[in-house]
N, C-alpha and C positions, 0 to 999 in steps of 0.2 A: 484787469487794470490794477496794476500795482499804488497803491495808499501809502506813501513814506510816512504819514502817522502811525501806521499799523505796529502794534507790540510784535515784535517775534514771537512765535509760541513755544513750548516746552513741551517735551514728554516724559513721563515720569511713569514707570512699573514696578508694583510692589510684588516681590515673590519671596514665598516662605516654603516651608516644608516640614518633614517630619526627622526627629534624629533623638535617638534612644526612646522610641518609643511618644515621644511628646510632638502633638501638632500642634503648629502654627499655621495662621495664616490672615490676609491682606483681608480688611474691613472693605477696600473699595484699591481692585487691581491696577487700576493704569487712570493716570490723570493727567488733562492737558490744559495747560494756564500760558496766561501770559505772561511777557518778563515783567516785573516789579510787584505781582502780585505773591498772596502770601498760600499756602497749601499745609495742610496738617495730612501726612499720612498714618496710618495704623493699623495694627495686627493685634488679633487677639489668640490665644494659646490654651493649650490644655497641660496639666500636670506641674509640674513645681520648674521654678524656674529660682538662683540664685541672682544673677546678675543677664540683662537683657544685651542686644548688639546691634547694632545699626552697622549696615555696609553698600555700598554702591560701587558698580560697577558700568565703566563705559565701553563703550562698543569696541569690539579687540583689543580688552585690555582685562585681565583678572579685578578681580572683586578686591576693593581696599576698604579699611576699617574707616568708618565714621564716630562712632558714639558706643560709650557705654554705660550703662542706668546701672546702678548700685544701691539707691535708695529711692522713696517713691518722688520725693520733689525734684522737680524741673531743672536737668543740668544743660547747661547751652554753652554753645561755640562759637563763635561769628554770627550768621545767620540762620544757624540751626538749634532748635532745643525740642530735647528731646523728656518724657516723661512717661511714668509708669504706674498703673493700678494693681499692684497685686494681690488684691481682694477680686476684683473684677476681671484679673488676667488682661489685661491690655496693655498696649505702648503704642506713643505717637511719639511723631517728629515733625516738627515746625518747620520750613524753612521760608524766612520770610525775606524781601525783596529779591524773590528769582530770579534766578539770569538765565540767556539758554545754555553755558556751562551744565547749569543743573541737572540738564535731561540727563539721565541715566535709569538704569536698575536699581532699586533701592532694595535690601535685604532684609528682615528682622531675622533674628535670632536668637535663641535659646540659652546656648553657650558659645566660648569665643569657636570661629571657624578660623580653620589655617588656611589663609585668604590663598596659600601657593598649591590648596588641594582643592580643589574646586567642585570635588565630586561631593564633598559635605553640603552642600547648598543645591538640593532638589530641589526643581522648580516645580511650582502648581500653579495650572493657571486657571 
């Protein structure tokens, strides 16, 4: 029985990997929320990192750039902010009042990936 109150849901998968040596990876892989509500994803990493990357990618379609962390306070977009601990090696992204738009791939990354090579972006899951 179909509920027309019911939120649509989302799907959301975080995948990282490894590249020059440096792992990353998703604090918590795949998450499913409703629209309006709000989700913090995150990864944590080994080895030095300059500048962090957020990317997402939807279903038959190449991985495009979302975000990039430069300094450790919280830089945001629209509905997304993103932040970093480099003491602690960690990054989140906020994205708050979800829509099902959202559902995708989410990426972190180390350094910038050439979103048109896609072989840079090993998945682990």
């Amino acid at each position: 029985v179909f509920n027309s109150k019911c939120n649509p849901l989302l799907y959301i998968n975080v995948f990282a990997g490894k590249v020059n040596g440096n792992v990353i990876r998703p604090n918590q892989p795949s998450v499913v929320l409703t629209e309006g509500s709000s989700t913090t994803l995150s990864c944590t990493y080994d080895g030095s990192a300059y500048s962090l990357h957020w990317y997402w990618q939807k279903p038959g379609s190449k991985p495009e750039f979302l975000l990039l962390i430069v300094n450790p306070k919280p830089e945001s977009a629209l509905r997304l902010t993103a932040a970093a601990d480099k003491e602690a090696k960690s990054m989140n992204l906020t994205i708050s009042s979800t829509e099902v738009k959202d559902s995708a791939l989410y990426y972190c990354a180390l350094e910038p990936t050439v979103t048109g090579n896609t072989t840079r972006l090993l998945s682990i899951n």
